[in-house]
C-alpha positions, 0 to 999 in steps of 0.5 A: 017844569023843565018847559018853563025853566027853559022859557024862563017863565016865572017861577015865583014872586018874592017879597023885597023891602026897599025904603020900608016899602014891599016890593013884589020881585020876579024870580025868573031861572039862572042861565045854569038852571036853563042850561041844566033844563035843556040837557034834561029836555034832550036827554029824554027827548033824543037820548043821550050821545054813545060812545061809538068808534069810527067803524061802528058809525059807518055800520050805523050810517049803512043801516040807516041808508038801508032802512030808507032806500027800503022805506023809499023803494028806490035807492038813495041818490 
């Protein structure tokens, strides 16, 4: 569902009267809607953001440097 409200799929058709007549209407997700749906998507997909100070990101990156330079067998240029 979050998918379509991100595509703008549609999500129903509502029924309208003009000049007596019926009129079949799209009702298609609201930019807030997308917006909301794609924070969702991100949140489950990657997580949300931490809070980190300047020396817990550096730690971060050397970790990170250090698993690839592992997976890699050679060091990072």
């Amino acid at each position: 569902m979050l998918l379509d409200i991100r595509d703008e799929k549609i999500r129903e058709q509502r029924i309208e009267f003009q000049d007596d007549e019926p009129i079949a209407v799209d009702v298609v997700p609201s930019v807030k809607e997308r917006r909301e749906a794609c924070k969702l998507i991100l949140a489950y997909c990657w997580g949300t953001p931490v809070q980190s100070g300047h020396d817990e990101l550096e730690k971060r990156v050397m970790e990170l440097e250090q698993r690839l330079t592992k997976e890699l067998g050679r060091p990072l240029q």
